[in-house]
C-alpha positions in Angstrom: 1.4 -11.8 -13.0 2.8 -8.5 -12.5 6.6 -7.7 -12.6 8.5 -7.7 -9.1 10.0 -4.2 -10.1 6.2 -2.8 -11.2 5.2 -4.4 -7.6 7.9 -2.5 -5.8 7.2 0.7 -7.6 3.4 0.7 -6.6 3.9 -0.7 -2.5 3.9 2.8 -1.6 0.9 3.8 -3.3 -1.1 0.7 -2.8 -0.4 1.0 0.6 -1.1 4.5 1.6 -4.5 3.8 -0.7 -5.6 1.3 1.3 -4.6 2.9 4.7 -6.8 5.8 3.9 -9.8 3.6 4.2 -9.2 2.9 7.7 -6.3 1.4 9.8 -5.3 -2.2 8.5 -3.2 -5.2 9.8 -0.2 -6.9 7.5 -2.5 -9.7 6.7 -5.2 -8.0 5.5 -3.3 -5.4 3.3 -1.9 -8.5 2.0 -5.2 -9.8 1.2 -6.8 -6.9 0.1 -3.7 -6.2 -2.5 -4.9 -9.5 -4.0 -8.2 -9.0 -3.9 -8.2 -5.5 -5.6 -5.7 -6.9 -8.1 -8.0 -10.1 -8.9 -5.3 -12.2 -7.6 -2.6 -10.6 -10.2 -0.6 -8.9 -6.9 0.6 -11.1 -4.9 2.5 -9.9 -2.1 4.2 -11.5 0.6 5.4 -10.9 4.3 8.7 -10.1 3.2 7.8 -8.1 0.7 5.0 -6.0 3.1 6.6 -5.7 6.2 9.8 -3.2 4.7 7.6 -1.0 2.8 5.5 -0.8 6.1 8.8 -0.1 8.1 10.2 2.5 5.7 7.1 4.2 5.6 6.6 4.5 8.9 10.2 5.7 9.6 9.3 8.4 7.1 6.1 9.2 9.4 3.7 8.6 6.8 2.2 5.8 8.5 2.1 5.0 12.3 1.6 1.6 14.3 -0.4 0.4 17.2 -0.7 -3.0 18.9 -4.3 -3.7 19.5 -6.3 -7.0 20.9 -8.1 -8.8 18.1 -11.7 -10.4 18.2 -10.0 -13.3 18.7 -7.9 -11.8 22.0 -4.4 -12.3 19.9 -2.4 -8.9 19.6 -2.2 -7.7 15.7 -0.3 -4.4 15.0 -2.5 -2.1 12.9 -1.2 0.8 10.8 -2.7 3.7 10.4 -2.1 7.1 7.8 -0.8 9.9 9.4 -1.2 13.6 7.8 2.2 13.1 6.4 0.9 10.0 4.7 -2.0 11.6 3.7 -0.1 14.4 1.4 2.0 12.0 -0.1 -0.9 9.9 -0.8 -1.6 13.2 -2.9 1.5 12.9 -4.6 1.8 9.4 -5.3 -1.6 9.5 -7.3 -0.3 13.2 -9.2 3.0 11.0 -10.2 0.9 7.8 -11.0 -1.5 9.6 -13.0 0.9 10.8 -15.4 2.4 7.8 -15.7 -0.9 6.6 -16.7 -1.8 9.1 -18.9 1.5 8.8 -20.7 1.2 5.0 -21.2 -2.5 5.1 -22.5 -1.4 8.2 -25.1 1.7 6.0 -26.5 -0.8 2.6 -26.8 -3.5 4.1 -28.2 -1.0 4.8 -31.3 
């Protein structure tokens, strides 16, 4: 399993990553979190719903209500342009993180 602070760290970015594939309910970012991490992310409602708050406050992400398949009302987000450039940055800061890491294991 993955640390709680390395989770919090990467919401953002997860988030915003999966958003630019298309608009996205809580639910389903949850799932998709733990699909993509091979069930090594596990995320929860309280853990979802304040990153998806902060980053809409921040206008990186904007919410609708819309009718399911099923008739019940889900509230999909969406990435806004604002979300789309710091998308940008979160994978510049990410991948030197990365790079940094793999240069001090390969040691």
């Amino acid at each position: 399993m993955i640390s709680k602070d390395l989770t919090a760290a990467s919401s953002s970015a997860l988030i915003l990553s999966i958003l630019a594939g298309g608009a996205s309910y809580g639910y389903q970012i949850i799932q998709s979190v733990r699909a993509l991490s091979e069930e090594k992310i596990e995320w929860t409602d309280g853990m979802l719903y304040p990153v998806l708050h902060r980053l809409e406050s921040r206008g990186q992400i904007h919410s609708s209500w819309k009718a399911a398949p099923t008739g019940r009302k889900r509230k999909y987000y969406s990435l806004t342009e604002a979300g789309r450039r710091a998308l940008r940055a979160e994978r510049e800061q990410w991948s030197i993180v990365d790079t940094t890491l793999k240069k001090l294991w390969v040691q």
